[in-house]
MDTraj code that builds the backbone (N, CA, C; nanometers):
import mdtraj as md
import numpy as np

residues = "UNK UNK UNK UNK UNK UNK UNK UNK UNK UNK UNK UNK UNK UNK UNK UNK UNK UNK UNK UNK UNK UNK UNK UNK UNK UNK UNK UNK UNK UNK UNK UNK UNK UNK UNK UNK UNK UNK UNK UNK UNK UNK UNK UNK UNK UNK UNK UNK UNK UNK UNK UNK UNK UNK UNK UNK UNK UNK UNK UNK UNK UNK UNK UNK UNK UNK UNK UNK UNK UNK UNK UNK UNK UNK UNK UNK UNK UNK UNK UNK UNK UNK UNK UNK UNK UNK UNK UNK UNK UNK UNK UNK UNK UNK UNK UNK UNK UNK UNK UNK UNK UNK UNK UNK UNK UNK UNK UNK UNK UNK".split()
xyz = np.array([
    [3.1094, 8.8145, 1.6128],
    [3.1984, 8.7429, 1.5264],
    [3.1121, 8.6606, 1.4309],
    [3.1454, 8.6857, 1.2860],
    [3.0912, 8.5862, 1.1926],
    [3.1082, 8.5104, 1.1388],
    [3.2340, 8.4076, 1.2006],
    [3.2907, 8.3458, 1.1224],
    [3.4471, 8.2876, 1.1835],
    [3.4909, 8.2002, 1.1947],
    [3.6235, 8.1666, 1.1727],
    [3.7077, 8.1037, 1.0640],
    [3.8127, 8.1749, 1.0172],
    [3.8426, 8.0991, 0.9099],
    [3.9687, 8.0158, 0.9802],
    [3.9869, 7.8900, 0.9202],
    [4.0930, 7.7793, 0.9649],
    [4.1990, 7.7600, 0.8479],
    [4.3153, 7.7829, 0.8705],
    [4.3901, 7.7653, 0.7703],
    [4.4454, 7.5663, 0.7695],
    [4.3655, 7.4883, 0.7124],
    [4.3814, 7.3924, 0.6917],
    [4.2537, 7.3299, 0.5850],
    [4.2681, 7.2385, 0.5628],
    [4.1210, 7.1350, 0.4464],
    [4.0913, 6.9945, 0.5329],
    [3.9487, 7.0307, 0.5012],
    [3.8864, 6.9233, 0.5719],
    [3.9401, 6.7996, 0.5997],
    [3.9789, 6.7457, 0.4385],
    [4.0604, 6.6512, 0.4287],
    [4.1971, 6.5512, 0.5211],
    [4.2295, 6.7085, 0.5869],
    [4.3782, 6.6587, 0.6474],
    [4.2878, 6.6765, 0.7752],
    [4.2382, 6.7658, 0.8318],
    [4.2111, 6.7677, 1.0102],
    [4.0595, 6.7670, 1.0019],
    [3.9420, 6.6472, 0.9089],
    [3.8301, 6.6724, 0.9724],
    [3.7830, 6.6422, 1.1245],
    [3.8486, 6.5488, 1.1969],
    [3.8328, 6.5441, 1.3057],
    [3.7914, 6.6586, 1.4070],
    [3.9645, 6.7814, 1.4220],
    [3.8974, 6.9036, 1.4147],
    [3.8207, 6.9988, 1.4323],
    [3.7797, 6.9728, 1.2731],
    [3.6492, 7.0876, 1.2276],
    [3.5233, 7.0159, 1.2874],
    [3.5224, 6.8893, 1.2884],
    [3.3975, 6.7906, 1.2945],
    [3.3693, 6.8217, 1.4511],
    [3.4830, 6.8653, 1.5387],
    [3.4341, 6.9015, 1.7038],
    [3.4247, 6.9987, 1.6897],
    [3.5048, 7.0874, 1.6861],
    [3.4558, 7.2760, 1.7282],
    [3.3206, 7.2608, 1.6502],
    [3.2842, 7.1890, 1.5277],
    [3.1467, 7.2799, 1.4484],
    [3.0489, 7.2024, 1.5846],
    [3.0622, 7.0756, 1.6111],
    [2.9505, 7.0248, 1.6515],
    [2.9457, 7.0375, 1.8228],
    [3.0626, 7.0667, 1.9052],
    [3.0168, 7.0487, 2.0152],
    [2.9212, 7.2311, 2.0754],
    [2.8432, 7.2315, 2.1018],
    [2.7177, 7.3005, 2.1572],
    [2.7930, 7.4143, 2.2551],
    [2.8370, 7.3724, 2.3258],
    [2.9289, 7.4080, 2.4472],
    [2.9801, 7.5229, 2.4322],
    [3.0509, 7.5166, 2.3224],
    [3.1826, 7.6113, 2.3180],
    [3.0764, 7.7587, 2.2383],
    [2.9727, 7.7410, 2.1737],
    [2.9165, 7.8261, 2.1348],
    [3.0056, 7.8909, 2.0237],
    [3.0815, 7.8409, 1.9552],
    [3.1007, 7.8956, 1.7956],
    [3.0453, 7.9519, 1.6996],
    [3.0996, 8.0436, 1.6367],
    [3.0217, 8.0713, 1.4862],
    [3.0848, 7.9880, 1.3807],
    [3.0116, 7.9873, 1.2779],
    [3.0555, 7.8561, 1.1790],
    [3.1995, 7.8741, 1.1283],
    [3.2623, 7.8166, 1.1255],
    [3.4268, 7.7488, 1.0505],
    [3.4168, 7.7061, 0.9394],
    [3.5285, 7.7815, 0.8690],
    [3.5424, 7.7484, 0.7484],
    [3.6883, 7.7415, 0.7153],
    [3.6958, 7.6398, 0.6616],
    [3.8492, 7.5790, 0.6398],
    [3.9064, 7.6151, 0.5439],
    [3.9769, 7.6660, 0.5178],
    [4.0184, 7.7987, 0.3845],
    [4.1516, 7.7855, 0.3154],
    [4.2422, 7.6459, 0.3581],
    [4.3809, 7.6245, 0.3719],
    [4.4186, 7.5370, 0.2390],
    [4.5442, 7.5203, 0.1960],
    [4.6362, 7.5751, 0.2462],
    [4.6308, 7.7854, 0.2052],
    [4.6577, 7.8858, 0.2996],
    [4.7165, 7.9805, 0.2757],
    [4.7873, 8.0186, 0.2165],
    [4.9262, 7.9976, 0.2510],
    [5.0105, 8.0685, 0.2081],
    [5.1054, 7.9470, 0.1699],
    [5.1960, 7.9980, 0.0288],
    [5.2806, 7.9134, -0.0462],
    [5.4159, 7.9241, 0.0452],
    [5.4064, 7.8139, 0.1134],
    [5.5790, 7.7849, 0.1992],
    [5.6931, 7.7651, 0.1132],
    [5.6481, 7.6810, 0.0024],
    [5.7571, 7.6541, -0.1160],
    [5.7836, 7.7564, -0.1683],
    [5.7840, 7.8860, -0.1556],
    [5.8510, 8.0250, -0.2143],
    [5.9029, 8.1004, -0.1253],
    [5.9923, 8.1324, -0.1292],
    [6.0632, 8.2888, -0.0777],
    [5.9564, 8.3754, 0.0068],
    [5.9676, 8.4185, 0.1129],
    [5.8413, 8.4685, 0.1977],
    [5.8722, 8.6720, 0.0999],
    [5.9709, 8.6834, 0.1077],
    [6.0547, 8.7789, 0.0467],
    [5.9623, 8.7915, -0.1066],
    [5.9604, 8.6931, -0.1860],
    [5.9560, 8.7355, -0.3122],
    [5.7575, 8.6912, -0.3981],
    [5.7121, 8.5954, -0.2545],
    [5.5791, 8.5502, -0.2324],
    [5.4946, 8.6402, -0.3081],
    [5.3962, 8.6139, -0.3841],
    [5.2748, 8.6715, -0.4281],
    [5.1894, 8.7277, -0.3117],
    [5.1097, 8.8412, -0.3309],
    [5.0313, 8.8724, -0.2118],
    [4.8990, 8.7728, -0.2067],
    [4.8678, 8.6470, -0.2033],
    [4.7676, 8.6116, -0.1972],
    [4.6367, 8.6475, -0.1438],
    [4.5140, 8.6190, -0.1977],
    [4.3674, 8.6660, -0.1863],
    [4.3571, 8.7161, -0.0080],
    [4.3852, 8.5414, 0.0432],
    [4.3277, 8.5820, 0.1973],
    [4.3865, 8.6784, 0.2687],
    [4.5612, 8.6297, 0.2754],
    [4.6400, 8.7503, 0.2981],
    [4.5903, 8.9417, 0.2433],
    [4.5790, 8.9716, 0.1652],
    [4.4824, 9.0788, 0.1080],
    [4.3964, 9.1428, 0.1970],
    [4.2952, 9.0413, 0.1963],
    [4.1662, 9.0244, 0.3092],
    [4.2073, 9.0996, 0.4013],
    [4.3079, 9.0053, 0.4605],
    [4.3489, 9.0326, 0.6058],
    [4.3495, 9.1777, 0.6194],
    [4.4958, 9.2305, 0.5487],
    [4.5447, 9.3701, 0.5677],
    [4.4312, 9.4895, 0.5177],
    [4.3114, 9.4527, 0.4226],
    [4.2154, 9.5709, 0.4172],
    [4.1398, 9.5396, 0.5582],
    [4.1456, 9.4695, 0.6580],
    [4.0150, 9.4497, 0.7622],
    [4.0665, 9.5824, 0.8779],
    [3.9602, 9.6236, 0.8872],
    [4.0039, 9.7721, 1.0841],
    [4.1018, 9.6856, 1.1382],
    [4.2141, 9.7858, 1.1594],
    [4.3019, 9.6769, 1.2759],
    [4.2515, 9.6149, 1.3652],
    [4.1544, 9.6816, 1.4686],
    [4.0814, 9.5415, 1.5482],
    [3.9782, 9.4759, 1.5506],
    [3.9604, 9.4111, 1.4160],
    [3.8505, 9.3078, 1.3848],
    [3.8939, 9.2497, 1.3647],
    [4.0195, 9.1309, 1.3049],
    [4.0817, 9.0128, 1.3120],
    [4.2176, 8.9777, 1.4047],
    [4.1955, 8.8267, 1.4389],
    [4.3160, 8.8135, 1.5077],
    [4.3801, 8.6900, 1.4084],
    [4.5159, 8.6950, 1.3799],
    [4.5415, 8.6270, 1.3063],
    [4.6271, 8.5185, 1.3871],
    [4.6211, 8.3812, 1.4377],
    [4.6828, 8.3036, 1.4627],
    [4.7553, 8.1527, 1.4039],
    [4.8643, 8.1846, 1.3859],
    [4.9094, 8.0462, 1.3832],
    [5.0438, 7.9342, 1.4067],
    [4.9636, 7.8749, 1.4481],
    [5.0291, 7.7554, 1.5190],
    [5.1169, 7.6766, 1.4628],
    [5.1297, 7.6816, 1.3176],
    [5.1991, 7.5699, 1.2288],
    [5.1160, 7.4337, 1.1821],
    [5.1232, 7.4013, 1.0957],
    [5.0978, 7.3011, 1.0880],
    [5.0961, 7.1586, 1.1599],
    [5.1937, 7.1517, 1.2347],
    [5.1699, 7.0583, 1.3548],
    [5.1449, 7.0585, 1.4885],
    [5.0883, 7.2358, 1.5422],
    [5.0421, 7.2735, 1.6349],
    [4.9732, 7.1874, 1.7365],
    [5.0231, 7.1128, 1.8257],
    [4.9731, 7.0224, 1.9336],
    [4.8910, 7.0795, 2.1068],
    [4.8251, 7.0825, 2.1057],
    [4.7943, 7.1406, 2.2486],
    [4.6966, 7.0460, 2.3043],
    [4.7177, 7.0697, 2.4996],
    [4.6219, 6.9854, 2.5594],
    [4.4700, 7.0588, 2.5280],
    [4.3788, 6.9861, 2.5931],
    [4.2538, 7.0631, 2.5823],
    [4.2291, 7.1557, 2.6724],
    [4.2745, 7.1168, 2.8072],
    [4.2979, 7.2764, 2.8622],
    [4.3484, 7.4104, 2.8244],
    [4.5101, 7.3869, 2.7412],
    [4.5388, 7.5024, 2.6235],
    [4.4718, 7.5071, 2.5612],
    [4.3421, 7.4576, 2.4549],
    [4.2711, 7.5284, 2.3275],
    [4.1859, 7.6055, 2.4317],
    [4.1188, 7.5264, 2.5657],
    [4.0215, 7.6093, 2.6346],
    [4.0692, 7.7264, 2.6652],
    [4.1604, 7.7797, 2.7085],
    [4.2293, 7.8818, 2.7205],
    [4.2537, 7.9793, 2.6239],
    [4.3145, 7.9090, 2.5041],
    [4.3517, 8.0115, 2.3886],
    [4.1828, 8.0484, 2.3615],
    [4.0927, 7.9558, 2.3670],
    [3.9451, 8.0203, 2.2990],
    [3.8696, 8.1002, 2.3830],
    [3.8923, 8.0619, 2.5389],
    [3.8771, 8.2071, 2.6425],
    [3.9315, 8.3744, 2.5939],
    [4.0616, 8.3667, 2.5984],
    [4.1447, 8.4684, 2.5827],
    [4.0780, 8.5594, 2.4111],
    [4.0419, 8.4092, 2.3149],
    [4.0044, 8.5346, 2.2247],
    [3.8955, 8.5656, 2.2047],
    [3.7921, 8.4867, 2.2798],
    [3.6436, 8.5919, 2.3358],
    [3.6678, 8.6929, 2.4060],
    [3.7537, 8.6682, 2.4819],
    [3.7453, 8.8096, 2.5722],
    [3.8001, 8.9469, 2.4981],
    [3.8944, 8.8986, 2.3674],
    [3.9761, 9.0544, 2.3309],
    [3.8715, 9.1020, 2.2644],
    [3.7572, 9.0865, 2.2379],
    [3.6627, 9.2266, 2.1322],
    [3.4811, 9.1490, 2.2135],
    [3.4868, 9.2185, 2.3699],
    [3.3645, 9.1865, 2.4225],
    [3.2171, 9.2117, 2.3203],
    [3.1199, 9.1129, 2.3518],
    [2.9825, 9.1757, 2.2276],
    [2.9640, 9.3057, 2.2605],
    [2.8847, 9.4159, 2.1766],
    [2.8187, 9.5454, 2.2395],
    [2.7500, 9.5245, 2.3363],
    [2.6987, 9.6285, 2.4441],
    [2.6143, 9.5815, 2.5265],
    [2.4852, 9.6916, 2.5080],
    [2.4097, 9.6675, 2.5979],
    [2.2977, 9.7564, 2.5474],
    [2.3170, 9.9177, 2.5961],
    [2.2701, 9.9901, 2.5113],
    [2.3353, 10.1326, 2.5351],
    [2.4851, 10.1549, 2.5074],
    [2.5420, 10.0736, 2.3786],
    [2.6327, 10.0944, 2.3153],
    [2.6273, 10.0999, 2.1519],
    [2.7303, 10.1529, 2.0920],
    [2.7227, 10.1605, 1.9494],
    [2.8378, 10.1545, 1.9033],
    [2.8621, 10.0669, 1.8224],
    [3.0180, 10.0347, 1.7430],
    [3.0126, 10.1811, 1.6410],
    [3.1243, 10.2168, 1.6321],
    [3.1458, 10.2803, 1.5266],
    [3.2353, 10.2848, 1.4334],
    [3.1925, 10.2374, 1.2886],
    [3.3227, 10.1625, 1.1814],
    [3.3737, 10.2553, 1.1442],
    [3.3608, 10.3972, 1.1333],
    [3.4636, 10.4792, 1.1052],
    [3.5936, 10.4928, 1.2142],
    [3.5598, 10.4731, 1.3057],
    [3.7018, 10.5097, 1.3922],
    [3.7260, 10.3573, 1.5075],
    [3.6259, 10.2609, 1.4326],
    [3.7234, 10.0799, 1.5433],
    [3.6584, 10.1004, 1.6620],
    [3.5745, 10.1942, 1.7158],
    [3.5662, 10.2724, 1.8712],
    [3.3991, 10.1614, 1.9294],
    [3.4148, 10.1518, 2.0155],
    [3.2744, 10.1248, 2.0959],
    [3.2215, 10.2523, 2.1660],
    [3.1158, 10.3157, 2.1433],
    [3.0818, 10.4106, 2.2239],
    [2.9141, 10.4158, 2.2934],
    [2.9383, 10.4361, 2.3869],
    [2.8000, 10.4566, 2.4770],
    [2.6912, 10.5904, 2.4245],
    [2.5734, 10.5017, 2.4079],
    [2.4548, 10.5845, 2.3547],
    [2.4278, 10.7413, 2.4468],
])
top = md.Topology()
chain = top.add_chain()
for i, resn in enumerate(residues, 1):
    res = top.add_residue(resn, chain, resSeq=i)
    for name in ("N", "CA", "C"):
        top.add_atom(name, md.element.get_by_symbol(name[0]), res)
traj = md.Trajectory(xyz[None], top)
């Protein structure tokens, strides 16, 4: 994984960004806060396809997971530990004597 993008701005939740980037622990790749997304003040119906949205739908179906919580998404810290378990585990690293292959999404053994 290279990357997480956060649909929010520093501004409103650096707190946040300021823990996942810095605590050691959790072993993250860098965050980047990319928000607001998507225009709520329009018609979801009649909405522009925006950039990130775009993004999204050209990526292999299983290289992104798209989550979200809402804007006032509250959880204990046992739930984030959990939700950030669950999405290490859905796309394990290669291991040795394996080979991703981007034409067909597949992991396959050397």
């Amino acid at each position: 994984m290279k990357g997480i993008l956060i649909n929010t701005f520093e501004e409103l939740e650096s707190h946040v960004i300021y823990s996942l980037s810095t605590d050691s622990s959790l072993q993250l790749p860098p965050l980047y806060s990319v928000g607001p997304v998507l225009h709520l003040k329009k018609n979801i119906e009649t909405m522009d396809r925006v950039d990130v949205l775009k993004w999204l739908d050209d990526q292999p179906p299983p290289s992104v997971v798209f989550l979200c919580f809402g804007s006032r998404g509250s959880f204990e810290k046992d739930q984030v530990e959990e939700i950030g378990r669950a999405l290490f585990h859905l796309v394990p690293p290669p291991t040795v004597g394996t080979k991703w292959d981007e034409n067909s999404n597949r992991l396959y053994k050397l």
